[in-house]
C-alpha positions as a Markdown table, in Angstrom:
| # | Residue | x | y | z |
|---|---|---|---|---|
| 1 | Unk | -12.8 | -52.6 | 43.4 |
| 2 | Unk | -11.6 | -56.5 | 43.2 |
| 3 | Unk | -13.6 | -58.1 | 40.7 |
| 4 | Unk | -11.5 | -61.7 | 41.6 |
| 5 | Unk | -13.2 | -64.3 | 43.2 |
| 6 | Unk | -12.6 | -67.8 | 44.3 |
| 7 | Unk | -15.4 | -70.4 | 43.0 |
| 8 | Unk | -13.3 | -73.5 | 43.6 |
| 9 | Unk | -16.0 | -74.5 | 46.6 |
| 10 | Unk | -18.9 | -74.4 | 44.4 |
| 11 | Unk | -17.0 | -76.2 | 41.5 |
| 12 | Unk | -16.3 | -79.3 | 44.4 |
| 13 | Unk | -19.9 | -79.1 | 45.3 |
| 14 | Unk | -21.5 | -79.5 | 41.7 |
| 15 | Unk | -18.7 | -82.3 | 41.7 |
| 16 | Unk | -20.4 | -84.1 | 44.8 |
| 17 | Unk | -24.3 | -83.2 | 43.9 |
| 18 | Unk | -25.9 | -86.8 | 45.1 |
| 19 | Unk | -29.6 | -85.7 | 43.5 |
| 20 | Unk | -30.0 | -86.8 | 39.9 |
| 21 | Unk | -33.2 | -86.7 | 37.5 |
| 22 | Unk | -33.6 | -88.2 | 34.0 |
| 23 | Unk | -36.7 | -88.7 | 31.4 |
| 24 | Unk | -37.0 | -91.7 | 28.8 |
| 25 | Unk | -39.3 | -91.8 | 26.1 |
| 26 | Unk | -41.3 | -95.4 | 25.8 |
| 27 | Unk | -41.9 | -97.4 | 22.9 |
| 28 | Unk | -44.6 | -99.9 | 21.7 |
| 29 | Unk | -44.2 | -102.8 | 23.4 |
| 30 | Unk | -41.8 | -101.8 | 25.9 |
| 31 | Unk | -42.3 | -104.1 | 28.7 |
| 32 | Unk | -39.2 | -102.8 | 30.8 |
| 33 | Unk | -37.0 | -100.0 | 30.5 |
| 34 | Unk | -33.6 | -99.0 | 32.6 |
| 35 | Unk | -32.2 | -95.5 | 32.7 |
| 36 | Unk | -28.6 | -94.9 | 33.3 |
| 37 | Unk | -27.5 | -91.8 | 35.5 |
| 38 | Unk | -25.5 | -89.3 | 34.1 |
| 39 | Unk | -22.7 | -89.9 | 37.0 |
| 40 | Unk | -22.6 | -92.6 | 39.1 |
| 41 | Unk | -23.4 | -92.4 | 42.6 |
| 42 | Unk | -21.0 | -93.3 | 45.7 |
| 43 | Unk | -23.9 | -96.1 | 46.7 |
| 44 | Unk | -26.7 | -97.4 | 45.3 |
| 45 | Unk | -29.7 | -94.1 | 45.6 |
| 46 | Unk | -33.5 | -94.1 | 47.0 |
| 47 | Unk | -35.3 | -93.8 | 43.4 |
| 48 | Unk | -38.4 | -91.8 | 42.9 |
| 49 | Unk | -40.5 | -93.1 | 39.5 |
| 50 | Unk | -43.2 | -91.7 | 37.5 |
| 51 | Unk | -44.9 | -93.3 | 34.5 |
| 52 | Unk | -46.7 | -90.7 | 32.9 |
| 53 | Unk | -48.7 | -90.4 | 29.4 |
| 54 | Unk | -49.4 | -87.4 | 26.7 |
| 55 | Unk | -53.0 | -88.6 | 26.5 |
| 56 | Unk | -55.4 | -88.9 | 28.7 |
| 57 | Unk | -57.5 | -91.3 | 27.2 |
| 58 | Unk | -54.0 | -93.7 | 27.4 |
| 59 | Unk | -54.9 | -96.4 | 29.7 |
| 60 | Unk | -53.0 | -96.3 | 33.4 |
| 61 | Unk | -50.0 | -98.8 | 33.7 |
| 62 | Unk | -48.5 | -99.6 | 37.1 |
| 63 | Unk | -44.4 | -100.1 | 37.2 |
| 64 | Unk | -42.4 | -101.5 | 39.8 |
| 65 | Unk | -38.6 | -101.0 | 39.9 |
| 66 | Unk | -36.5 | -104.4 | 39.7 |
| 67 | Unk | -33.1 | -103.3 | 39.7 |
| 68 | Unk | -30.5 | -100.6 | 41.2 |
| 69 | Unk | -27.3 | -99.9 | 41.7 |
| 70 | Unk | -24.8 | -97.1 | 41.8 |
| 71 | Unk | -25.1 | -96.3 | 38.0 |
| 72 | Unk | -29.1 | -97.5 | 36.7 |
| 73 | Unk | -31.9 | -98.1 | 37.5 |
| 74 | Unk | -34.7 | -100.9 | 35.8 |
| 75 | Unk | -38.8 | -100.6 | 35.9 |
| 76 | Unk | -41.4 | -103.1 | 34.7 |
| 77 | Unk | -44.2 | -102.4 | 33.6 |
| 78 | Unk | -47.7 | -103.8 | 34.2 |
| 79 | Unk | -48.8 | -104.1 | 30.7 |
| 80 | Unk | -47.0 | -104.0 | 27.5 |
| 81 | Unk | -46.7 | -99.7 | 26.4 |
| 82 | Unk | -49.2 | -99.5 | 24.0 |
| 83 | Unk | -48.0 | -96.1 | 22.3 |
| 84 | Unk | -45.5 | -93.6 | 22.3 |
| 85 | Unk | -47.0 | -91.3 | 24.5 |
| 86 | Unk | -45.7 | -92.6 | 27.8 |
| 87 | Unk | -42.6 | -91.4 | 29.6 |
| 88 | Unk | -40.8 | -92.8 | 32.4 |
| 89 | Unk | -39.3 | -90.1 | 34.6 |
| 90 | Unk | -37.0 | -90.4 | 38.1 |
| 91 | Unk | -35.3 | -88.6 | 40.4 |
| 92 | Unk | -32.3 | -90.8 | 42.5 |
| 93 | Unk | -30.4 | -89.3 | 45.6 |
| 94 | Unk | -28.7 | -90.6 | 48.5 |
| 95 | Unk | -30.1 | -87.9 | 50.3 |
| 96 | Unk | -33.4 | -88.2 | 50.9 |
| 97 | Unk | -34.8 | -91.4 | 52.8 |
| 98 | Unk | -37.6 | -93.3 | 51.5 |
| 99 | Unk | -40.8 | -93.9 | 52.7 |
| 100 | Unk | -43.3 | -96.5 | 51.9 |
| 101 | Unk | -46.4 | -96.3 | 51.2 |
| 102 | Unk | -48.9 | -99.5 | 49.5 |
| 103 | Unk | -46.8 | -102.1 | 47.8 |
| 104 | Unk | -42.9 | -101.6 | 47.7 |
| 105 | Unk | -41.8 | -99.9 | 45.1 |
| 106 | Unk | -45.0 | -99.2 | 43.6 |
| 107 | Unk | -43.6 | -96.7 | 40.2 |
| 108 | Unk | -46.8 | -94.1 | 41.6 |
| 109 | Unk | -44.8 | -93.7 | 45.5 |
| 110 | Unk | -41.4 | -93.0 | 47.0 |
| 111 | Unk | -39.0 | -96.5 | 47.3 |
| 112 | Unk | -36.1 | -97.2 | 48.8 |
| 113 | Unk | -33.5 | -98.7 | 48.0 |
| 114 | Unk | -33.8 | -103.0 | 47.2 |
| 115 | Unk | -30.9 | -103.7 | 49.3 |
């Protein structure tokens, strides 16, 4: 039985994998926050953002994203973060296309990209 193997493909495709998610915990009085990806992409991604909260008693807080490119992404936020129970959480690809719905890049929908 030959136990070798070759895994050199799957090495080059984690290498290219265009899909990338990332979490940040908030602050009081965060009025903005930009997240960095891990790797940078080959052009600037479509960016899928969720402002979420531990409580639900926290009040709801609308973000829009202001800024891409091929390595970060920046959000505003409606209101000051009143607490440090929000999280701001995205998932960026150049895979996917985006599709609006409401206001552009409204943090609770899909956006595209702002070129």
């Amino acid at each position: 039985v030959e136990l070798d193997s070759d895994v050199s493909s799957l090495a080059a495709k984690i290498t290219t994998n265009d899909v990338q998610v990332a979490s940040k915990v908030l602050t009081l009085n965060d009025t903005s926050e930009s997240i960095t990806f891990g790797t940078e992409f080959a052009s600037a991604p479509s960016v899928v953002g969720s402002l979420k909260s531990s409580s639900a008693t926290d009040p709801i807080i609308a973000c829009q994203m202001s800024a891409i490119s091929t390595t970060a992404v920046t959000f505003q936020f409606s209101d000051e973060i009143p607490n440090g129970n929000y999280t701001l959480e995205i998932l960026a690809s150049i895979s996917f296309k985006a599709v609006h719905f409401g206001p552009p890049f409204l943090c609770t929908n899909i956006y595209g990209r702002l070129d």
